[in-house]
DOMI-405208 format. One line per field, with one value per residue: residue in one letter; x, y, z of N, C-alpha, C, CB in turn. Coordinates in steps of 0.1 Angstrom, whole numbers, always signed. Each point is the difference from the previous one (the first is absolute). Glycine has a CB too. Example, Ala and Ser with C-alpha at 12.3 -4.5 7.8 and 13.67 -1.06 7.14 Angstrom:
residues 2
res: [A  S]
n.c1: [+132  +15]
n.c2: [-57  +23]
n.c3: [+78  -19]
ca.c1: [-9  +9]
ca.c2: [+12  +11]
ca.c3: [+0  +0]
c.c1: [+9  -8]
c.c2: [+12  +11]
c.c3: [+0  +8]
cb.c1: [-19  +12]
cb.c2: [-12  -6]
cb.c3: [+12  -22]
end
This chain:
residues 181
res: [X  X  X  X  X  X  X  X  X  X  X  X  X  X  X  X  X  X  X  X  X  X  X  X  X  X  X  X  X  X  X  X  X  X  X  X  X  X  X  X  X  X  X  X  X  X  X  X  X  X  X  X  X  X  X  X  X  X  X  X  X  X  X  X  X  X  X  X  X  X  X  X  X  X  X  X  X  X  X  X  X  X  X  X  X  X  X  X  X  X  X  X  X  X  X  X  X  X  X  X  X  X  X  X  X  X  X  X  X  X  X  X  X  X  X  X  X  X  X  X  X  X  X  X  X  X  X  X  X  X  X  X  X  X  X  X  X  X  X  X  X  X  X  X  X  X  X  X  X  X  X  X  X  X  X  X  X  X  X  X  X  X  X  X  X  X  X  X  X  X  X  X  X  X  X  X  X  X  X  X  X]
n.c1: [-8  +9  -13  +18  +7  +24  +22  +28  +5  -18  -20  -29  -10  -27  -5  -28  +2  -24  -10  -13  +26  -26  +14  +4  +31  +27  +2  +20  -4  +26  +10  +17  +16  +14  +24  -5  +20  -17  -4  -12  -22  -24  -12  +0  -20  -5  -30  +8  -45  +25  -25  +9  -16  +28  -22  +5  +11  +14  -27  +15  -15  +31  -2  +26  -15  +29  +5  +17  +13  +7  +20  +7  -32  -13  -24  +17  -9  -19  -25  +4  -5  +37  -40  -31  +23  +24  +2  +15  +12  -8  +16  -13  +34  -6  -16  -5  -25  -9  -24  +4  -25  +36  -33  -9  -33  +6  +18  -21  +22  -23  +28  +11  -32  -27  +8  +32  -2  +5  -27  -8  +15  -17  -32  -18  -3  +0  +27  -9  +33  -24  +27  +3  +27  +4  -6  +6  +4  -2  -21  +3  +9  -10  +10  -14  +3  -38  +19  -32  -2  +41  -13  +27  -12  -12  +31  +0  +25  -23  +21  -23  +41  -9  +26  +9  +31  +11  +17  -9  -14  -15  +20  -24  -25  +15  +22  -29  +7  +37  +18  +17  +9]
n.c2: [+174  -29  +22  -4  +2  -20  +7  -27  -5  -2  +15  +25  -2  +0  +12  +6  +4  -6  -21  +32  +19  -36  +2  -17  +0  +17  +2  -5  +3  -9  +10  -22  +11  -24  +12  -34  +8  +4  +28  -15  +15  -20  +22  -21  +25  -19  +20  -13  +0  +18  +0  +34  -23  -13  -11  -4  -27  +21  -22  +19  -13  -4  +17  -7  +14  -14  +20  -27  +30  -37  +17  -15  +12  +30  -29  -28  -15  -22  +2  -31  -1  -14  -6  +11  +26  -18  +24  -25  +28  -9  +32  -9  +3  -37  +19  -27  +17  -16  +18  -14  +19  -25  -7  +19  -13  +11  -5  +35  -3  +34  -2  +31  +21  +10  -35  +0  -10  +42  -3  -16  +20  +30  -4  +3  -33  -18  -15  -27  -8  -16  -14  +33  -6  -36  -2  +24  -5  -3  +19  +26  -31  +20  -28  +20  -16  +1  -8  -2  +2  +8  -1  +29  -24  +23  +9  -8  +4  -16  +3  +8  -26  +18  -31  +20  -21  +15  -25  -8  -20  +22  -17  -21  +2  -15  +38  +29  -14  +3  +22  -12  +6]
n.c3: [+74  +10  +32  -15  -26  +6  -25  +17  -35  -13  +22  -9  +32  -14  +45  -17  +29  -22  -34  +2  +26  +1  +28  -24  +6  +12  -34  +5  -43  +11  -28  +8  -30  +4  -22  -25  -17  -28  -19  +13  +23  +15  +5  +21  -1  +36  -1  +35  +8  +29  +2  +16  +4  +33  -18  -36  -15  -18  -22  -16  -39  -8  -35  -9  -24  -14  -9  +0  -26  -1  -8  -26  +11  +16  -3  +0  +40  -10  +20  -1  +28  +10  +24  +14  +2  -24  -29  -18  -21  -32  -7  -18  +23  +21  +31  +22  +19  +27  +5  +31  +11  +23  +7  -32  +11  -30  -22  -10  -28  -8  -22  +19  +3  +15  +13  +2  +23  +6  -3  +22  +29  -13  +5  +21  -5  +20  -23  +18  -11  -17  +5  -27  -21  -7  -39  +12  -35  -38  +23  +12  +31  +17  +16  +18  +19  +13  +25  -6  +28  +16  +26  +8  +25  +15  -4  -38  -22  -20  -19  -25  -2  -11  -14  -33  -5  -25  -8  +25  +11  +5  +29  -6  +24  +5  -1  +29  +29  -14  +1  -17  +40]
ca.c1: [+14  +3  +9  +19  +1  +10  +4  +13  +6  -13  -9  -6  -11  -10  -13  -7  -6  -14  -3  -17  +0  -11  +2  -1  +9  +16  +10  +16  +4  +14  +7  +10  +4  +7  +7  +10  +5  -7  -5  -8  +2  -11  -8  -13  -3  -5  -8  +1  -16  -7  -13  +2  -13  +0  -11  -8  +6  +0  +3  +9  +4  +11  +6  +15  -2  +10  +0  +15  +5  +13  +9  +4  -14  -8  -18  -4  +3  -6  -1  -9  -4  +14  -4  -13  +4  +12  +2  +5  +6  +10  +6  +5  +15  +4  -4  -8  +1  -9  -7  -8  -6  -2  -12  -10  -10  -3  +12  -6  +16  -8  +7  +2  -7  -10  -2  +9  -5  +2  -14  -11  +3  -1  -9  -10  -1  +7  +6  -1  +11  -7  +12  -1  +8  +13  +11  -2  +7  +11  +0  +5  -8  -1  -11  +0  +2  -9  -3  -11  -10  +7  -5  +12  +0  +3  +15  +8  +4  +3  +12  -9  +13  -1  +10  +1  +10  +2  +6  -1  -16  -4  +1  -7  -5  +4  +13  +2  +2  +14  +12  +16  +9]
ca.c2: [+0  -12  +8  -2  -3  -7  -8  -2  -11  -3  -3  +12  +2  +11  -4  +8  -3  +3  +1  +9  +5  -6  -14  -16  -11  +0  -10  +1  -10  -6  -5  -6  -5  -10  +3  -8  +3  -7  +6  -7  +6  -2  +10  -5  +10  -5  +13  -4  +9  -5  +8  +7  +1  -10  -9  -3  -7  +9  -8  +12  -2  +4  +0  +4  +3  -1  +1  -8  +3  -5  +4  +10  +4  +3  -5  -8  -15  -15  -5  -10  +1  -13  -6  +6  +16  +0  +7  -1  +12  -5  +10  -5  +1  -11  +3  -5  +5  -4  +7  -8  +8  -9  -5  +10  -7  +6  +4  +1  +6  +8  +3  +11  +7  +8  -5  -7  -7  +15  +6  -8  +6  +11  +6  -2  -11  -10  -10  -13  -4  -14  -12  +1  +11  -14  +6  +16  +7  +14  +7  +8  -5  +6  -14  -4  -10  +4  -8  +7  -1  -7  +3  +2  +1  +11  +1  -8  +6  -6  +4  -9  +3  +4  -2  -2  -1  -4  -14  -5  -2  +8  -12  -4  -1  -12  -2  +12  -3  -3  +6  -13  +7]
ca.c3: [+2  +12  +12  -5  -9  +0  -9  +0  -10  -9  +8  +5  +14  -3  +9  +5  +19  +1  -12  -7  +15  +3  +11  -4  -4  -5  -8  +2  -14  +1  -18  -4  -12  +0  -11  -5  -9  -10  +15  +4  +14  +7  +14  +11  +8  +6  +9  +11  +1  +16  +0  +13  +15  +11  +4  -9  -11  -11  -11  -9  -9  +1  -14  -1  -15  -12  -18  -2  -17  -5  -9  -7  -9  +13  -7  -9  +7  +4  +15  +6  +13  +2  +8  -2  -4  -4  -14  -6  -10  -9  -13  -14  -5  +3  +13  +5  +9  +9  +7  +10  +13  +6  +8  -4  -6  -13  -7  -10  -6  -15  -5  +0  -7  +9  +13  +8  +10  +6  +0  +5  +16  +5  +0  +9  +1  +8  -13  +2  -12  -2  -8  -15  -9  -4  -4  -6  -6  +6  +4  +10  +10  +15  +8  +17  +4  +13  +12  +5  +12  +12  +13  +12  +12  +4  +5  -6  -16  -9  -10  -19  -12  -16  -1  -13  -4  -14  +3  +8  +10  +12  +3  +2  +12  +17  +7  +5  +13  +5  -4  -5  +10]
c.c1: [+3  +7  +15  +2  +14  +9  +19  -2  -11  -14  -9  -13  -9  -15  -13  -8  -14  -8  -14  -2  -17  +0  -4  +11  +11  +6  +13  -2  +11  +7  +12  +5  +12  +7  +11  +6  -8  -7  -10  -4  -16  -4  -10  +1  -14  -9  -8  -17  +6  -8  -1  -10  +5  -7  -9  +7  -1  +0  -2  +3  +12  +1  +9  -5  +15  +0  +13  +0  +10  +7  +8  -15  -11  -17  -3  +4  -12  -2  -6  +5  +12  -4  -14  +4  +15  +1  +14  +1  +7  +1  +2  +18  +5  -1  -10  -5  -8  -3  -7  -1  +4  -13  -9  -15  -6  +13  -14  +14  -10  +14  -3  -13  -12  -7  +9  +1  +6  -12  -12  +5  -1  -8  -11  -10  +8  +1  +6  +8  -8  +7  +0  +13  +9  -7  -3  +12  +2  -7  +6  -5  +2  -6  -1  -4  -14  +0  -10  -7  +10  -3  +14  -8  +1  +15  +9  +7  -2  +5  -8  +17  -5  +18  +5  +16  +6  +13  +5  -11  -2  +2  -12  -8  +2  +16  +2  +0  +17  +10  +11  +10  +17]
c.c2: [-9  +10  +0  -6  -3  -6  -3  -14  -2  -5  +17  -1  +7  -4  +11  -2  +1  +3  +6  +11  -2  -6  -14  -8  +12  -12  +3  -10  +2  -5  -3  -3  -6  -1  -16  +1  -5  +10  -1  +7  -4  +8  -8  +11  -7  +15  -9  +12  -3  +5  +8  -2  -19  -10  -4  -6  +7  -13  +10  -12  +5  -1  +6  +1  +4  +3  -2  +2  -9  +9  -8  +12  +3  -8  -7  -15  -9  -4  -9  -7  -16  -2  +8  +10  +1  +3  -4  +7  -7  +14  -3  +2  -10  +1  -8  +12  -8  +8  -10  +8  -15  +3  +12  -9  +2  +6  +10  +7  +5  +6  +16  +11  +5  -10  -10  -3  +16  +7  -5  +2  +16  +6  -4  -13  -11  -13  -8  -5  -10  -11  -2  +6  -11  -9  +14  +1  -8  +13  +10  -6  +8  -14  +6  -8  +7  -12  +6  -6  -9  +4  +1  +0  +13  +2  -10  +2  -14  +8  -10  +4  +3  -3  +0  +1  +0  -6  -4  -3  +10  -11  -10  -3  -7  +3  +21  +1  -5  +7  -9  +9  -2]
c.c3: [+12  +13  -1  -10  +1  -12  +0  -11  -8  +4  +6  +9  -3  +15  -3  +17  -3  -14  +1  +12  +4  +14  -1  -3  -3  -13  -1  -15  -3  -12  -2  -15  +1  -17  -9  -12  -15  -10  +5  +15  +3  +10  +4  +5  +11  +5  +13  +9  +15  +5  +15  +9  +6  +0  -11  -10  -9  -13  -8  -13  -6  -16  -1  -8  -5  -8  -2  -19  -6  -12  -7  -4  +7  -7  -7  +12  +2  +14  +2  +14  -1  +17  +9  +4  +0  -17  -7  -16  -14  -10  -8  -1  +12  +17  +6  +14  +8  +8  +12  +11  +11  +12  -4  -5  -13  -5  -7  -9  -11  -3  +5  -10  +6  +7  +3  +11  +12  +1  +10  +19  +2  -4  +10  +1  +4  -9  +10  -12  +0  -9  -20  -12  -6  -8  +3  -13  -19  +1  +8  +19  +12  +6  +13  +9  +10  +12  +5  +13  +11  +15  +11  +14  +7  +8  -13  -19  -11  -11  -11  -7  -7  -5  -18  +1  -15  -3  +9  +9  +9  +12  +8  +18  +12  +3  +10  +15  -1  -9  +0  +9  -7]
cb.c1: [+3  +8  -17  +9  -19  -13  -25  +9  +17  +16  +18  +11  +15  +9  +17  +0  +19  +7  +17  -18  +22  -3  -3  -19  -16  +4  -15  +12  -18  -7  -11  -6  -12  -16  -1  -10  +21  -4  +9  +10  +20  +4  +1  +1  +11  +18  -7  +37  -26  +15  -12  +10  -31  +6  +1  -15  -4  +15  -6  +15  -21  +9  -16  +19  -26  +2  -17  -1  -4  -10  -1  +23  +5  +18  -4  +6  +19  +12  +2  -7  -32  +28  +26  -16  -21  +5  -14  -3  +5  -6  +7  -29  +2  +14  +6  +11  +5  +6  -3  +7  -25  +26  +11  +21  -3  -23  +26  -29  +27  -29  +3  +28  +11  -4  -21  +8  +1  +21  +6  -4  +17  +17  +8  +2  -10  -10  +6  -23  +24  -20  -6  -24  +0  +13  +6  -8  +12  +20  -10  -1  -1  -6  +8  +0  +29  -17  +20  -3  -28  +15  -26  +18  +6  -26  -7  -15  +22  -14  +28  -39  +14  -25  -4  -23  -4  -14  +2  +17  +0  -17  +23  +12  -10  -18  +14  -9  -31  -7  -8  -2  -19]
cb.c2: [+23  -25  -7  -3  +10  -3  +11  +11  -14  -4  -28  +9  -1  +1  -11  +2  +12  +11  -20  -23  +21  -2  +16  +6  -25  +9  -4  +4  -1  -5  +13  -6  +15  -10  +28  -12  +2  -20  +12  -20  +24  -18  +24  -24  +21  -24  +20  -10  -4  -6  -20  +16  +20  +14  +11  +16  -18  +24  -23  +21  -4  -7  -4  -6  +9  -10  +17  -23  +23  -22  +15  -20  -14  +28  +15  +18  +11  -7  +17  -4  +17  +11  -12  -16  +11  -17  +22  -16  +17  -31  +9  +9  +27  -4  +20  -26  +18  -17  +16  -21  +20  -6  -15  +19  -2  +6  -24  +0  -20  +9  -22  -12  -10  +21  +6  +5  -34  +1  +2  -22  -20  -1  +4  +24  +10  +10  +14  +0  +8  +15  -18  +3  +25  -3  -17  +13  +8  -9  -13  +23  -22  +30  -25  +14  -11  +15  -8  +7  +0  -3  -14  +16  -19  +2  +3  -12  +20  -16  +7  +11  -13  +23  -10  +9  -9  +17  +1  +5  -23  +17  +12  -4  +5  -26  -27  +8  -7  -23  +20  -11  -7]
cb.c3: [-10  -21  +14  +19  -8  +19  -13  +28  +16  -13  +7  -21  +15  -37  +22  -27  +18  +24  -7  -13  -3  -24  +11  -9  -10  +27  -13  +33  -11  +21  -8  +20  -10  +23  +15  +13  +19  +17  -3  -16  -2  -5  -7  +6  -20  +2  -26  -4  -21  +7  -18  -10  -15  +11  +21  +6  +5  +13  +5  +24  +2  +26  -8  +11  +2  +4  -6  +26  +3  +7  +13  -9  -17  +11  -1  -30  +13  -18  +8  -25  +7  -19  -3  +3  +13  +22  +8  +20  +21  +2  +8  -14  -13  -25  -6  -13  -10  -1  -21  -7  -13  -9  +21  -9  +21  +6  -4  +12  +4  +6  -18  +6  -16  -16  -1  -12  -11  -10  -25  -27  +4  +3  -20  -2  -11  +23  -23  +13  +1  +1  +26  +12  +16  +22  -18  +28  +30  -13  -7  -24  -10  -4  -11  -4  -5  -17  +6  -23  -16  -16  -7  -16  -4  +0  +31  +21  +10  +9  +16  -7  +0  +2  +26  -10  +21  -5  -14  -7  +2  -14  -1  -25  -14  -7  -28  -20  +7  +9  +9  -32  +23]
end
């Protein structure tokens, strides 16, 4: 459970100060939905690692996982790869979608079921995503994103995206450092 928990409009705060109460690290994941008409919309969720120790470096593996159901029609969607951890959804009833781990280093995508990608992360074996599953479908899909073997500074943070949209893009990479005033 997160220490706090924040939720205004279309936006929700979630910390933890002391994840596992190890003294290794704090998070904070930050979710934004973005609503367009159509219907249409987009979430981003930024999670944000800082590492509690003064003198030692923390390298840490980071995963987002998805089970994305388009609609009108559940378990029957399409997936190919639109860039190196970037996804691209489709629905036979004409629904699109986009999945992207930004500066993530792995993807993997299986269909829903005993080894979906829920499964293959929730368990006692150590998983390594391998850029496997694209095409996919039609199917029931799950995927996920990994940033692996990243290295926090001591005292220091870093932030991983995960970003899915349906009809409509996710935004692209070179335009995520700037803003339109």
């Amino acid at each position: 459970m997160p220490s706090t928990q924040n939720y205004a409009a279309a936006t929700s705060t979630l910390n933890w100060t002391d994840v596992a109460a190890r003294g290794l690290l704090s998070a904070q994941e930050v979710s934004t939905v973005t609503n367009f008409s159509g219907p249409s919309g987009r979430v981003e969720m930024t999670l944000t690692i800082t590492n509690l120790s003064a003198s030692a470096p923390l390298v840490i593996d980071i995963f987002h996982m998805l089970d994305f159901d388009l609609q009108p029609t559940a378990g029957n969607d399409s997936a190919a790869q639109i860039g190196t951890t970037r996804m691209g959804l489709t629905d036979p009833g004409g629904a699109t979608a986009e999945y992207v781990g930004i500066d993530a280093t792995a993807y993997m995508v299986r269909p829903f079921g005993g080894t979906d990608l829920g499964a293959v992360l929730d368990d006692t074996a150590v998983t390594n995503l391998d850029n496997s599953g694209l095409p996919f479908g039609p199917a029931d899909f799950t995927s996920a994103m990994q940033w692996a073997n990243r290295t926090i500074a001591p005292s220091g943070s870093a932030s991983f995206v995960a970003q899915f949209s349906v009809n409509t893009g996710t935004v692209p990479v070179a335009l995520q450092s700037f803003s339109i005033d």
